[in-house]
C-alpha positions as a printed NumPy array, in Angstrom:
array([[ 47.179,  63.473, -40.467],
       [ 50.308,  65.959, -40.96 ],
       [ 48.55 ,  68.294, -38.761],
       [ 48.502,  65.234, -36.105],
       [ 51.47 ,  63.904, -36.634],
       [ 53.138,  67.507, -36.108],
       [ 51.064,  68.359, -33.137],
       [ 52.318,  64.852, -31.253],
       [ 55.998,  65.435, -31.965],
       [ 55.26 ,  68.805, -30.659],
       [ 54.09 ,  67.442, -27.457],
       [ 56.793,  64.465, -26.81 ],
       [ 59.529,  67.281, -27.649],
       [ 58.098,  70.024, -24.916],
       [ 57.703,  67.015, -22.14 ],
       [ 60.975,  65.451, -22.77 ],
       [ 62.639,  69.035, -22.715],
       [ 60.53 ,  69.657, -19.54 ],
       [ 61.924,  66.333, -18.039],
       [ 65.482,  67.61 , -19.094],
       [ 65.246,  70.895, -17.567],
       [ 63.286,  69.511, -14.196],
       [ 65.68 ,  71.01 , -11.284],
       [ 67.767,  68.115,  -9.56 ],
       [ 67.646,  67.766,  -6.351],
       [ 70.939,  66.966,  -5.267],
       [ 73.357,  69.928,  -6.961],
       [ 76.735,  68.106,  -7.205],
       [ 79.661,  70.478,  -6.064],
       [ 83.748,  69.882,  -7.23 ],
       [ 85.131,  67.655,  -3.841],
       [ 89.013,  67.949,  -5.511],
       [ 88.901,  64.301,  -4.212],
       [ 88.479,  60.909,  -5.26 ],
       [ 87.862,  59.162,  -1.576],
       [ 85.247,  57.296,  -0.884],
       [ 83.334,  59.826,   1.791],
       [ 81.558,  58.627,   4.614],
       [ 81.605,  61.612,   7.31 ],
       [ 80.002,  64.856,   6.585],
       [ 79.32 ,  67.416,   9.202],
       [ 77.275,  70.814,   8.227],
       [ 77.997,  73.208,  11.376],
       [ 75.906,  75.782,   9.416],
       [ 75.489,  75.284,   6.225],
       [ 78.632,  77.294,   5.104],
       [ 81.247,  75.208,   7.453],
       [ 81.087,  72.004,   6.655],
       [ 83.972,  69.218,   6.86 ],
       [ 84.111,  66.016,   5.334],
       [ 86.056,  62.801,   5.717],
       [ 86.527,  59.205,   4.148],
       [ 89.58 ,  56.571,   2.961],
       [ 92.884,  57.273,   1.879],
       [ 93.523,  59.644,   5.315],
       [ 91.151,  62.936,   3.572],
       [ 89.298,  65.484,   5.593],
       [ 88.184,  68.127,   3.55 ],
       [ 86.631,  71.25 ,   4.564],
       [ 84.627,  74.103,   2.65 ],
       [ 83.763,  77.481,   4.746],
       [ 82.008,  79.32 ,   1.484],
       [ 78.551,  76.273,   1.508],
       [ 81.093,  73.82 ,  -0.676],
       [ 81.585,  76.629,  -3.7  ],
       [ 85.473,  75.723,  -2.824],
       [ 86.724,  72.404,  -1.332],
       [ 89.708,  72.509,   0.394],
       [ 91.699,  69.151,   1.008],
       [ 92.873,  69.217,   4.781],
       [ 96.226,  68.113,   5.609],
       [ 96.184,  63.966,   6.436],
       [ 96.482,  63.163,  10.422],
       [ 99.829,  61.09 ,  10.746],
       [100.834,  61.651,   7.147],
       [104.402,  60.777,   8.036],
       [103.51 ,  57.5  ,   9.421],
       [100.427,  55.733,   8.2  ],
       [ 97.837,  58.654,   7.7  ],
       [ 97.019,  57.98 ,   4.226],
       [ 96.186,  54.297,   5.105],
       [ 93.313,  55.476,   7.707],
       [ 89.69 ,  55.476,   6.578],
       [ 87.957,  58.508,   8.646],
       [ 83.965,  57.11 ,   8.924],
       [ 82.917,  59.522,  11.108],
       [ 83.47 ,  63.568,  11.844],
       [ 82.907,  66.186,  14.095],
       [ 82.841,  69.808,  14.011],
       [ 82.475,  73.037,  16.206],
       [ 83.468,  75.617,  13.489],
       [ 86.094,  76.276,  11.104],
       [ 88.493,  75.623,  12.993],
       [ 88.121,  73.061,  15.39 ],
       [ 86.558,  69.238,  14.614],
       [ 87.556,  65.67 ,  15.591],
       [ 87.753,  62.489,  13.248],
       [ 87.491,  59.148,  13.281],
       [ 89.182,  56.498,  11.752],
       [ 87.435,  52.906,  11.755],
       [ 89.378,  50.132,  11.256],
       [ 90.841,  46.965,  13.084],
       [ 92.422,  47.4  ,  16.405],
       [ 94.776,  50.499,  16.711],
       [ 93.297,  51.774,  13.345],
       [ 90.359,  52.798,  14.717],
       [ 91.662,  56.437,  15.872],
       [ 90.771,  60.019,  17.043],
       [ 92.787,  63.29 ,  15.562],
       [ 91.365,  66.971,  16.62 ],
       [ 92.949,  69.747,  14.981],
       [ 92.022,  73.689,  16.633],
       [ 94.025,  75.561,  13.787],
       [ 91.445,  74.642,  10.9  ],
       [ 92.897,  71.052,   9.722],
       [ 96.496,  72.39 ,   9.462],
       [ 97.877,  69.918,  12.156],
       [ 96.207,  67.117,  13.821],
       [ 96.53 ,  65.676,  17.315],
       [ 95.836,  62.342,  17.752],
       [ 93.331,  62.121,  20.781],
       [ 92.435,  58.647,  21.54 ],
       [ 93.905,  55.176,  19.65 ],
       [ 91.787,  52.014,  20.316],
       [ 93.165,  50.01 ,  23.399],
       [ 91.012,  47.041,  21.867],
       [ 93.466,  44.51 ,  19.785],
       [ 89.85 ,  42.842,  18.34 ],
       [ 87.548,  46.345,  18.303],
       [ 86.589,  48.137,  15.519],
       [ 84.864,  51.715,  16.224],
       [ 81.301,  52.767,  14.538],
       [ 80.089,  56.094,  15.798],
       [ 81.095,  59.276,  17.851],
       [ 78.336,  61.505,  18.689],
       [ 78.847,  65.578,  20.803],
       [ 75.87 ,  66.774,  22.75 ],
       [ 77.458,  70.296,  22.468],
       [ 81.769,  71.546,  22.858],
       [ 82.73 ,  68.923,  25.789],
       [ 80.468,  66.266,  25.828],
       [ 80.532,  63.245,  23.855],
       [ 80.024,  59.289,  22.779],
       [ 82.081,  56.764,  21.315],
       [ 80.845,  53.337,  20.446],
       [ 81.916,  50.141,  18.429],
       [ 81.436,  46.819,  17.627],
       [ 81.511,  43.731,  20.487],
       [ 84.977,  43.412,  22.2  ],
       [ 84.626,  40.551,  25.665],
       [ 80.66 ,  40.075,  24.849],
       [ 80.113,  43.65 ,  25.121],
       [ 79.611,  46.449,  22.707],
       [ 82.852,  49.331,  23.27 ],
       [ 81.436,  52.389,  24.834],
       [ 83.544,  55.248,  25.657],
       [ 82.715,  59.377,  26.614],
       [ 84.496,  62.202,  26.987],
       [ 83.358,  65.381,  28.575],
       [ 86.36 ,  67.734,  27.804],
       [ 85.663,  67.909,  24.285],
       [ 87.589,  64.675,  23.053],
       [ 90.928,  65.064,  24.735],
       [ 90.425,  62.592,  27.022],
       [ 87.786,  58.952,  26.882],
       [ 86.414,  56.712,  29.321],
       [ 85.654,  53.607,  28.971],
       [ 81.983,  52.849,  29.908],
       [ 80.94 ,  49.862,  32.674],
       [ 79.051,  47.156,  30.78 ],
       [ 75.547,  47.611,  32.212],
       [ 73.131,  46.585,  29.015],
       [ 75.782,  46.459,  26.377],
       [ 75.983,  42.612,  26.745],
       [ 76.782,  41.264,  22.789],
       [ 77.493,  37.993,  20.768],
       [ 80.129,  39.59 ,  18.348],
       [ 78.857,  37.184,  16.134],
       [ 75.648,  37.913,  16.159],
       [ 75.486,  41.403,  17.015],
       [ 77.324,  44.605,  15.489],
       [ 76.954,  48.169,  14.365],
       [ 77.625,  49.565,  11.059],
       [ 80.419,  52.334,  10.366],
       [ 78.574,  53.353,   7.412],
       [ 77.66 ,  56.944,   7.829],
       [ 78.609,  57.803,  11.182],
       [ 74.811,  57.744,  12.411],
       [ 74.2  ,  54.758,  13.989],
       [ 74.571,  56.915,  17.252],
       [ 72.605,  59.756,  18.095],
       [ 72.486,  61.428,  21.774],
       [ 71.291,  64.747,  23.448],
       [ 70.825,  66.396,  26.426],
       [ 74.331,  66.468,  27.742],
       [ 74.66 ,  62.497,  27.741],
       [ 71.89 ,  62.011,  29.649],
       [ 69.874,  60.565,  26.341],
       [ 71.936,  58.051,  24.15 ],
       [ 70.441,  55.583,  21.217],
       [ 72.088,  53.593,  18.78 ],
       [ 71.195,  50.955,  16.303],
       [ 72.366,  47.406,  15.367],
       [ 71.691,  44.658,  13.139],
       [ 73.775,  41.213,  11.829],
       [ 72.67 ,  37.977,  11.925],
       [ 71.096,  38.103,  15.264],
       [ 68.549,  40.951,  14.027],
       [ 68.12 ,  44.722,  14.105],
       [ 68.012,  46.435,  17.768],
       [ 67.304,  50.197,  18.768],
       [ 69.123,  50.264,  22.403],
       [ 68.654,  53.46 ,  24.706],
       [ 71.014,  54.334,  27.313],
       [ 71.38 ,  57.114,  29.929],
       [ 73.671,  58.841,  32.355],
       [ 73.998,  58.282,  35.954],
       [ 74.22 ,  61.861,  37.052],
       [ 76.543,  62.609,  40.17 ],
       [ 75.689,  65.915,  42.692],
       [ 77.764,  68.151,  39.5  ],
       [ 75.255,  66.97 ,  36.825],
       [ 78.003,  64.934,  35.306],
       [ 77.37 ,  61.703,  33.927],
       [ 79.63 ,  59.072,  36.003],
       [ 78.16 ,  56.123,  33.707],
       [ 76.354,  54.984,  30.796],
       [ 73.907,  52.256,  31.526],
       [ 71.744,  51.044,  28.805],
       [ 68.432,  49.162,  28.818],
       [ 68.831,  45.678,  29.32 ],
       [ 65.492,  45.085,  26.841],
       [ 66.541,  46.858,  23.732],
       [ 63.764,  46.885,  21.023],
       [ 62.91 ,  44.692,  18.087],
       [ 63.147,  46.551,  15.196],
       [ 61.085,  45.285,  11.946],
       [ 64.257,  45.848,   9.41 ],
       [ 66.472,  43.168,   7.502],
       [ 67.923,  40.472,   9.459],
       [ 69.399,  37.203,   9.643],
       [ 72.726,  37.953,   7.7  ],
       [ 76.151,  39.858,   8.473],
       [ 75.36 ,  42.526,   6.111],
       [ 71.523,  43.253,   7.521],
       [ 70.484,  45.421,   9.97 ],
       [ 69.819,  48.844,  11.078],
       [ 72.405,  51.148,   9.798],
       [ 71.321,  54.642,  11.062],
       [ 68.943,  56.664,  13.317],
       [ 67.334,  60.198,  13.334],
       [ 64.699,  61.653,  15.959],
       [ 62.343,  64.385,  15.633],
       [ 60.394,  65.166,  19.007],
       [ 59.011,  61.854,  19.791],
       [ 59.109,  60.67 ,  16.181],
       [ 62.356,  58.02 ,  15.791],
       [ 63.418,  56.632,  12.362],
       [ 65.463,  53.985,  12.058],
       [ 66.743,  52.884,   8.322],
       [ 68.671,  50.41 ,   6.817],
       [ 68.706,  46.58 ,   5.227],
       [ 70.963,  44.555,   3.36 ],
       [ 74.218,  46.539,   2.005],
       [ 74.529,  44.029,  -0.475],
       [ 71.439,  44.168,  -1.973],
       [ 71.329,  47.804,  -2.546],
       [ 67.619,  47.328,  -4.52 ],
       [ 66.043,  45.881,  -2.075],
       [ 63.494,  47.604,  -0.393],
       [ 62.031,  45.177,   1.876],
       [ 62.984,  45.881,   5.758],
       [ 64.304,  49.083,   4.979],
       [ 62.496,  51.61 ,   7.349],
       [ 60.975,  51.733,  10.537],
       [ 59.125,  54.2  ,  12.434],
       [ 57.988,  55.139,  16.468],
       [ 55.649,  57.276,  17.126],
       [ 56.572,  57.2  ,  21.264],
       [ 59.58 ,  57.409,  21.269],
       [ 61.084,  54.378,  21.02 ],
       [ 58.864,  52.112,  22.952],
       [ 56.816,  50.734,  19.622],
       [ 58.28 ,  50.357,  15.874],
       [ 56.504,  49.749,  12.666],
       [ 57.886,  49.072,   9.25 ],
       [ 56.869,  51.254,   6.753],
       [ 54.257,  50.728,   4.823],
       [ 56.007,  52.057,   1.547],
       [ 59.487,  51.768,   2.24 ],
       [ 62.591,  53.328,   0.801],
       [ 63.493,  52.177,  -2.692],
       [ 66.851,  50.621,  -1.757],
       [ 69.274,  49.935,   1.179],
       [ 69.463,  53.247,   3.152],
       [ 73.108,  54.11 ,   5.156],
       [ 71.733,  57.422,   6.368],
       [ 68.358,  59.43 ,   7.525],
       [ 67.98 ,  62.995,   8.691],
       [ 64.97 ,  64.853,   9.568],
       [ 64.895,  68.647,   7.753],
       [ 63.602,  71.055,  10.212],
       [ 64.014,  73.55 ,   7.408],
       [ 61.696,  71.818,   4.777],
       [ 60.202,  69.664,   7.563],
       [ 60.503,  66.067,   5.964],
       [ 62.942,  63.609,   6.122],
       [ 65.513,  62.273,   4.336],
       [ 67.541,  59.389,   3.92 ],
       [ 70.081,  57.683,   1.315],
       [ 71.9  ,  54.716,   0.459],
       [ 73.566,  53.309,  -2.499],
       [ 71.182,  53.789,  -5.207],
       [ 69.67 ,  56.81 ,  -4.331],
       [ 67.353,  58.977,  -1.601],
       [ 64.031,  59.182,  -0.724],
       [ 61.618,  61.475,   1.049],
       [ 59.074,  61.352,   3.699],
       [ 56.643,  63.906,   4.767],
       [ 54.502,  61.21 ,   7.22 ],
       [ 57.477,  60.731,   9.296],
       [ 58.426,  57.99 ,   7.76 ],
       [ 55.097,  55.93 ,   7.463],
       [ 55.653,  56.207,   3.193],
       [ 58.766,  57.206,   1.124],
       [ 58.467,  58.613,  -2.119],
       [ 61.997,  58.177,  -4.861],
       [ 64.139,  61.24 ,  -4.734],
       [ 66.837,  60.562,  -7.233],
       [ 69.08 ,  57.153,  -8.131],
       [ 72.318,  58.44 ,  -6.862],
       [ 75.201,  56.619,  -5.191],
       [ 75.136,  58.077,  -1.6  ],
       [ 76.898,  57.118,   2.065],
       [ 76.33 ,  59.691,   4.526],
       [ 74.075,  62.651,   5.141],
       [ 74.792,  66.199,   7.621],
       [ 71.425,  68.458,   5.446],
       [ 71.843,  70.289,   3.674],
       [ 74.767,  68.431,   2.26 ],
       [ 75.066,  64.412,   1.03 ],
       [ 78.277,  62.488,   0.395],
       [ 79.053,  58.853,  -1.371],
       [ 82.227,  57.181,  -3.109],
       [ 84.857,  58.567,  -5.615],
       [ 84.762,  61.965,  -4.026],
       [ 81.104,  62.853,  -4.709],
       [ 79.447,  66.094,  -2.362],
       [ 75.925,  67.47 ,  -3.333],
       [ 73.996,  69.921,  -1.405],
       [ 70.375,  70.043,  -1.123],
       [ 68.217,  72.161,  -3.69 ],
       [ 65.105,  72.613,  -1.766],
       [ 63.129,  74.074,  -4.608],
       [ 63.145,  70.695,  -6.359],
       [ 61.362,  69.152,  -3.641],
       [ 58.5  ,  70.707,  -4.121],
       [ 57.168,  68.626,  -6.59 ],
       [ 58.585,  64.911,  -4.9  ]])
């Protein structure tokens, strides 16, 4: 019975020191920052800038080994007030951000000397707007959306790289503000391609979740003179029927779209979390095992070829684009740019593709 005894012990010791030394799959890096982060953009891995509340834009240029805390847009004035939801970047040295907030807080800065000064590009002219998203296809071209302002949902693009925006004719962006909104939760609500001439975005609120496609007018110089968006956006089989429910971001793959999201304040939930098309766009189908929780962020891999998405109590993973999710980890996450994931009270992780092996 000794002999028994010993030999269990034995066994519980070696698997719980296996489950201890089981490789994480989200390596947590040292942000120097206590923000709640919301924007992260990898441009390759080893340049990657972040953003979120209190003004901060951080930047690392070594794959996050060192952080360094960018100087705050308009820190003279009101900088350290602005909460920066989305961001953009082109290299080291040149990226855009974007502040969301009511009115004239919802802002643009670009800096071109690494985040040592910023220029403020573009200030809401909406009194009752409140921007989501901005999007590049590329150095010049780019989207800009928010939430309803007159019954329609704020569309602006530039195609000079963010120095100057134009506001977009109405043309399928009709919108009960409330009913209708997007969510400023990980700056991926938007996605577009193609030099503007393919635009999506997501919704959700009380009136339900919608996955809207839009396109460019193209003049005789291949420039888009307007965005004009379907005037039958699709249905899509996520949360609804409350302010906080919806779709909350959107990732493509060929023709496979995901769209993810729920009820924010029910961050357990899994029910009407994830959807899925298979042509793109046209068709959507809730997933048959969903994600474990409220999502604010997907991202297809092309380097481990799966997807990915988080929320506030954790990620999952998807290798069926997105048909079932399996648990990745119970983590407090906002925003993804792979291989790198971001969340409140400063927290940056980068992906350790080894321990996916076994999820």
């Amino acid at each position: 019975m000794k002999a028994i005894g010993l030999a269990l012990l034995l066994t519980c010791a070696s698997i719980a020191a296996a489950q201890t030394t089981a490789p994480v799959v989200w390596q947590m890096q040292e942000s120097g920052s206590t923000a709640s982060l919301r924007g992260i953009f990898s441009v390759d891995g080893s340049v990657v800038w972040a953003s979120g509340s209190e003004g901060t834009v951080l930047k690392t240029t070594d794959g996050g080994s060192h952080w360094q805390k960018c100087a705050t847009p308009d820190a003279a004035t009101d900088g350290a007030t602005l909460d920066f939801r989305g961001v953009q970047a082109w290299d080291a040295t040149t990226a855009i951000v974007m502040a969301s907030g009511p009115g004239e807080k919802s802002r643009l800065y670009k800096t071109v000397d690494g985040c040592g000064t910023w220029k403020l590009v573009f200030k809401n002219p909406d009194k009752d707007g409140f921007w989501d998203a901005i999007q590049f296809d590329g150095k010049e071209d780019g989207m800009l959306i928010g939430d309803p302002v007159g019954g329609y949902f704020a569309v602006f693009i530039t195609q000079d790289g963010g120095q100057s925006w134009t506001r977009q004719k109405p043309d399928g962006l009709e919108a009960i503000a409330s009913q209708e909104s997007i969510f400023a939760a990980s700056n991926s609500s938007l996605a577009l391609f193609s030099d503007l001439a393919h635009r999506f975005f997501v919704t959700g609120g009380p009136g339900g979740s919608l996955f809207i496609q839009c396109h460019g007018e193209l003049e005789v110089s291949g420039k888009p003179e307007n965005v004009t968006c379907l005037k039958s956006p699709k249905r899509l089989p996520l949360a609804r029927g409350k302010a906080s429910t919806g779709a909350f971001s959107f990732g493509f793959e060929s023709k496979f779209y995901i769209a993810v999201g729920g009820d924010y304040t029910k961050p357990n939930e899994s029910a009407g979390t994830a959807a899925w098309s298979a042509d793109g766009g046209e068709h959507w189908t809730a997933s048959a095992t969903p994600s474990h929780g409220f999502r604010s962020a997907v991202q297809w891999s092309e380097a481990q070829r799966v997807w990915i998405t988080v929320g506030t109590n954790g990620s999952d993973i998807s290798r069926d684009d997105g048909k079932t999710w399996q648990p990745l980890d119970d983590g407090n996450w906002n925003a993804l740019s792979l291989p790198f994931v971001v969340g409140p009270k400063g927290r940056i992780a980068r992906l350790n593709a080894a321990a996916l092996a076994g999820k």
